[in-house]
C-alpha positions, 0 to 999 in steps of 0.5 A: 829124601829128609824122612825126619822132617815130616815125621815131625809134622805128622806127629804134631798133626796126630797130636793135635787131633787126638786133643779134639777128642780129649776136649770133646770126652773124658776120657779120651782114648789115649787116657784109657789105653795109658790106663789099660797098659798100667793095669796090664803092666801090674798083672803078675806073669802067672795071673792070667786073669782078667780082671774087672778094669780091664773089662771096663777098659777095653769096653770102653776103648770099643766104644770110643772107637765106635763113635769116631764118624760122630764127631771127625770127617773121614781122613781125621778118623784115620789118622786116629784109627792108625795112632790108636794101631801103633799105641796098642801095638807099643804100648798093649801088645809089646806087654808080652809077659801076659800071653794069656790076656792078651791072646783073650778075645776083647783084645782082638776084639780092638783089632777088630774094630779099627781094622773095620772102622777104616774099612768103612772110610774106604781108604783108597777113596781119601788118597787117590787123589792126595799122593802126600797124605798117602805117603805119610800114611805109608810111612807110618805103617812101615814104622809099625812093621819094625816095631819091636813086636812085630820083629819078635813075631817074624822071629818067631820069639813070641809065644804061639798063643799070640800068634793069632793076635799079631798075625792079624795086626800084620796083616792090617800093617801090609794091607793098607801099606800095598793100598797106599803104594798104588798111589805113591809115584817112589823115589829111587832108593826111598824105601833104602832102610825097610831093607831090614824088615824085608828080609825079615819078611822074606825069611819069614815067608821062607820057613813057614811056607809049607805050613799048610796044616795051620790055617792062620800062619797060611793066611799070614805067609799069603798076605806077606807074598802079597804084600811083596807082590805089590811092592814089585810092581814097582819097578823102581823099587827092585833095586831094594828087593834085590838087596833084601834078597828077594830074587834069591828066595823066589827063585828058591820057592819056584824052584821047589817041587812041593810049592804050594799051588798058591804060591806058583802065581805070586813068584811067577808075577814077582820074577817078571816084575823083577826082570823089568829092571836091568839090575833084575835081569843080571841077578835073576840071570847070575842065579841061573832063574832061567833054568829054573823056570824053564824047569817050572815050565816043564813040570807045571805049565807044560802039563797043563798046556791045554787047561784054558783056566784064567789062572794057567792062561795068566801063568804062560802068558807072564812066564813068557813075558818074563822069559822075553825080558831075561833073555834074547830070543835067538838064546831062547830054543825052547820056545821055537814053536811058541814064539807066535802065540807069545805075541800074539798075547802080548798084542791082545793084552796090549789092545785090552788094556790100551783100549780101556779107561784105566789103561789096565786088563786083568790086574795088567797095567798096559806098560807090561806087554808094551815094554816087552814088545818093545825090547823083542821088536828091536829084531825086524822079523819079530817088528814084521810079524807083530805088525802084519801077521800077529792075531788079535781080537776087538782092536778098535784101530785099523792096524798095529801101527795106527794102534801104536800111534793112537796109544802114544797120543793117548799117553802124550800128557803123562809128561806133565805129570808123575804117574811113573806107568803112563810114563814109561808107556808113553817112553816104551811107544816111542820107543816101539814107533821108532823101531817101526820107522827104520822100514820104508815100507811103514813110513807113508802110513806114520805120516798120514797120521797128523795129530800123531806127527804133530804130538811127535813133533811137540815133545821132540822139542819139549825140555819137561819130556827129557826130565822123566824122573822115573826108571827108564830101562836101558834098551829105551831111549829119552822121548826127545831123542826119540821123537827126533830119530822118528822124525830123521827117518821120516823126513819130516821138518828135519834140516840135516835130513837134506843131506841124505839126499845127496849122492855119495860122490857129493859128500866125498867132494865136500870132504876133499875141500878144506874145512879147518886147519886139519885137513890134512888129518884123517877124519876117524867118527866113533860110533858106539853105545854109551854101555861100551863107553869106558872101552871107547874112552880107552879107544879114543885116548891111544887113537889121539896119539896119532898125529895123523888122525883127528877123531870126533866122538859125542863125548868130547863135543856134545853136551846135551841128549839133543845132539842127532844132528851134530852127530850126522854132521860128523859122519858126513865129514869123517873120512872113515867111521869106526862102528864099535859094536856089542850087542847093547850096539846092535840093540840100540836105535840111536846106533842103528840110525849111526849106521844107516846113516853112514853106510845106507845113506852117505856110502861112507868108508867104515870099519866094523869093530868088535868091542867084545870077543863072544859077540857076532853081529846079526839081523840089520848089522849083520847085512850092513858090514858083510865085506869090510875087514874087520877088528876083534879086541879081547883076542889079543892083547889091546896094544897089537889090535890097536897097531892092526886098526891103525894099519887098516885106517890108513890103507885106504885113505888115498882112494876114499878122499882122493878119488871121490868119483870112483864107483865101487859096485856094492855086492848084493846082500844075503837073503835077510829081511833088510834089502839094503845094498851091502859095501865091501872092500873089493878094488874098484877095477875087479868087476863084481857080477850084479844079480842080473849077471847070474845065470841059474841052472834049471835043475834044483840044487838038490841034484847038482853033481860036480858038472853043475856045480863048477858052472854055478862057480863059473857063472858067479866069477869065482876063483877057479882055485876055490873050486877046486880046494873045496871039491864040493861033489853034489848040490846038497854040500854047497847048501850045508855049507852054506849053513856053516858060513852064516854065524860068522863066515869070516871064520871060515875065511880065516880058515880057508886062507890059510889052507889056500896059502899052504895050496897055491903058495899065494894068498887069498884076499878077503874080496874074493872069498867075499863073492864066494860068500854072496853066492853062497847066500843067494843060494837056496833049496829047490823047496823054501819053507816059508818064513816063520817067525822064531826065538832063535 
């Protein structure tokens, strides 16, 4: 943004107004506060005295300022009231050498007059609906906050008996700054060069924040939190605090044992709001913030965990809120028994302030609590619980769902327009709906909501709706990407859906028939996330040395965001599909589409890869690629991985293309909340029990001794060799086992296999421990608990 340009113009609009008073009254206030800094400027450093001009002077200053609304419509009064500020700030104030004078109480006196005339103007009144004015408005207050003065007064280089005076001129500078940002829709970067003064007010704010015994220099660090506050709640702006060190400092305050009461909220609020951006979360992470508010929990909110005080109500719930943004919720151990309740806020909040006018409940705009929901809902069990079990009062809808759907219809126009919350509500509902509309068990109620398919269908195809111009965080997509996964798992008015119909026989002939002149060439589809993309690039390149491969990837042959149907097409040609995955893979929808697509659907070849070494697939991956041998990079040095993929690539492709009528038995999946069959790459002559095959024991688990036990690996088709490797003696070791095998049982297979080797002489293939696994996964206690919902 050009800021020179309307500075200029400002100037001359400023300029030419105060020209109207000089043609109204002689003098005019310009004249007279040109005279008050000559008459000030002659005054010697010892005389402190004020003489008989300067009475008049100021007198007559007040009483100009007295009369504005006689002669000017309101938004030319305060463009005169803030010109006159930045005069006596420049001009009067800046006169430091005279301590004394002006600490005197006629030149508070002025200070007082424009701050009382503009509030009679009712400021918020003239820009709420003029945005530009608004702008210059703010601008200009920043300009003052970097006046000369004001730097001398953060950096403590005016004399105390100033204090007061400038203090209160500060406090009128952030003041009307934070009304005017509640209408400003800020650029990125915008606010690029108040880096300086901000630092300069966070420092500020750091030495004196413990100076309770001074009234005044109190208020003054209260005003300047507040001032911070409000430039935080807008996301856009973090990256600007950030620079200024606002992170740093906050945590430092929340930190200390000896904050002040009144400082707890404002920090508690700034964190969360910080958290809100992906570069927010790494810098508060990298400062170890969430073992500083755990700490804050214990020695503050936990306390207090039963005071019902709006203030502590508001602490935990914004605690958790920011908890939520900074980790996921299986790294979150603490909140175990809190999880429930957490939601169940973050529900009621959200119906308040979706079911009010102005789209807000207590100081909470209603795109707080959505897009919290949205990024923990990307797990089913936390989607599940939300959906049907969470405790909410006075929401007019029926259901969650339709509360969703109503709320995304109600948020439909802020397209077309630049509030930058409604905004990103709107991208955080679709967001939030296209979770709910991978579960076919949600889909019939979505779609007899016709003005919601129809406001679904509209933007899916509207060019303004992937030109939002605002932060979006990175676990959201674009609303037309995802109105069109909304619509693909619907089934609605979508052509390339025709194909999920199809039976896996079906496509696999199709792939047998000649397509191009490759045909020849395996068919690899690379799926990932576009966080991983400079490691898929790296993929890609050594996989294209392979004359035998033909590798399709969305960067090499989409050029726009609306490019579903031509990645679907890609995965019904490809003869094996490469699943890059990482955690921002088994966050993402768009993959998870991928994925259901190519393995649910189709029944396609694939091979699971681990793009980094510390990530373990779980929830709706996790069930989905128990089976396949997988790839892990980052263990081994890139170029051996490489020749191990490439081995695995080829091993199966003669089955796969050749023998499309071949069935292989998926194996039943492990007991989590998808219900998705679960491939493997057992050989299609080893028969697989089915569910129906097994043949339960009466006695519970608890009580089985060796007898029981090597008839439930009997009755499950399992090697007689595992039976007698592990030597499992009572009911109790295959269920704490079983345990053992659920954070990665591939581990334990690589374990195993190597003990059977040196055993047997004879190695253990991966399909037969595969059996061993899925028995041990539908193995359970004789007493379930009932699932609950947890940060785990």
């Amino acid at each position: 943004m050009d800021e020179s340009r309307p500075t200029r113009q400002r100037t001359i609009q400023v300029v030419s107004l105060l020209d109207k008073i000089h043609l109204k009254k002689e003098p005019d206030l310009p004249t007279l506060l040109s005279n008050l800094r000559e008459s000030l400027l002659k005054k010697s450093e010892d005389d402190d005295q004020i003489d008989s001009n300067i009475i008049q002077l100021t007198e007559s200053i007040k009483v100009k300022l007295e009369g504005l609304e006689k002669f000017y419509q309101k938004k030319e009064i305060f463009d005169i009231l803030q010109t006159t500020l930045e005069r006596f700030i420049n001009d009067i104030i800046s006169i430091t050498k005279l301590p004394n004078i002006l600490s005197n109480e006629r030149f508070l006196d002025i200070i007082h007059i424009i701050i009382l005339s503009a509030e009679t103007l009712e400021l918020r009144s003239i820009i709420e609906n003029d945005p530009p004015y608004a702008r210059t408005i703010c601008f200009r207050f920043f300009n003052l906050l970097a006046s000369p003065v004001i730097t001398d007064f953060l950096n403590e280089k005016i004399s105390l008996v100033l204090f007061e005076l400038i203090a209160y001129v500060l406090r009128t500078i952030t003041s009307y700054i934070t009304i005017t940002i509640e209408v400003i829709v800020f650029k990125k970067n915008e606010l690029q060069n108040q880096v300086p003064i901000l630092r300069s007010l966070l420092k500020y704010i750091d030495c004196h924040k413990a100076n309770s015994d001074f009234t005044e220099k109190r208020t003054a660090v209260d005003s300047l939190f507040t001032f911070i506050w409000s430039l935080a709640n807008d996301t856009i702006l973090v990256p600007t605090l950030i620079e200024a060190e606002c992170p740093k400092y906050v945590l430092q305050w929340i930190a200390n044992e000896d904050i002040p009461s009144g400082m707890q909220q404002p920090c508690i609020h700034i964190i969360h709001n910080i958290a809100r951006h992906e570069k927010g979360v790494k810098v508060l992470n990298d400062a170890n913030g969430i073992t500083i508010l755990k700490d804050f929990k214990r020695r503050v909110l936990d306390p207090n965990k039963n005071n019902q005080d709006e203030l502590y109500t508001e602490l935990r719930l914004v605690y958790c809120m920011a908890v939520s943004l900074l980790t996921e919720p299986k790294e979150n151990h603490e909140d175990l028994d809190n999880l429930r309740k957490i939601l169940d806020q973050l529900m009621q909040l959200a119906v308040d302030a979706g079911q009010s006018v102005q789209n807000k409940y207590r100081g909470f705009h209603v795109s707080e609590p959505i897009v919290v929901l949205t990024k923990l809902c990307i797990h089913d069990e936390i989607l599940n619980y939300v959906l049907n079990e969470s405790n909410v009062q006075r929401m007019e809808a029926p259901t969650k769902i339709q509360f969703f759907c109503h709320l995304l219809v109600k948020f439909r126009a802020a397209v077309a327009t630049d509030d930058d919350l409604d905004q990103l509500t709107l991208i955080a509902l679709f967001n939030i709906i296209w979770s709910i509309s991978f579960h076919d068990k949600y889909l019939s109620e979505l779609k007899k909501n016709f003005q919601f398919l129809l406001t679904i269908k509209t933007l899916a195809v509207d060019n303004t709706a992937g030109s939002v111009d605002q932060y979006v965080p990175n676990h959201m997509s674009s609303i037309p990407k995802a109105a069109q996964g909304i619509l693909w798992n619907l089934d609605e008015d979508n052509p390339g859906r025709l194909v999920r119909n199809t039976t896996a026989e079906s496509t696999a002939t199709t792939l047998a028939e000649p397509v191009t002149d490759e045909t020849n060439k395996t068919r690899v589809m690379v799926s990932y996330c576009h966080t991983d993309q400079e490691f898929c690039r790296q993929l890609v390149d050594a996989l294209k040395k392979d004359n035998r491969l033909h590798i399709w990837v969305d960067f090499a042959y989409c050029h726009t965001e609306d490019f579903w149907e031509e990645i679907g097409e890609a995965i019904e040609k490809a003869n094996v599909v490469l699943f890059l995955m990482s955690k921002e893979y088994q966050d993402s929808k768009s993959c998870r589409q991928e994925v259901m697509y190519a393995k649910d659907s189709l029944k396609k070849r694939f091979i699971p890869i681990y793009v980094k070494k510390d990530f373990q697939a779980s929830g709706w991956l996790g069930v989905r690629i128990v089976g396949p041998q997988y790839i892990r990079f980052e263990k081994r040095p890139f170029a051996d991985t490489m020749k191990e993929l490439l081995k695995l690539i080829f091993e199966d492709k003669t089955t796969t293309v050749s023998a499309p009528k071949e069935e292989i038995k998926p194996l039943p999946p492990p007991p989590v909340t998808e219900t998705k069959p679960t491939e493997s790459t057992v050989k299609p002559s080893e028969p697989i029990p089915t569910l129906t095959d097994f043949k339960p024991l009466k006695k519970p688990v608890e009580q089985w001794t060796s007898k029981e036990i090597s008839q439930w690996f009997s009755d499950n088709q399992i090697h007689r060799e595992l039976v007698d490797i592990y030597d499992f003696k009572h009911g109790t070791d295959l269920l704490l086992y079983s345990q053992c095998l659920r954070p990665d049982w591939q581990i334990e297979y690589n374990d195993m296999k190597e003990r059977y080797q040196q055993k047997y002489h004879t190695p253990l293939y991966r399909d037969q421990f595969v059996r061993f696994v899925g028995a041990m996964n539908r193995l359970k206690p004789s007493q379930s608990k009932s699932k609950t919902c947890v940060i785990s």
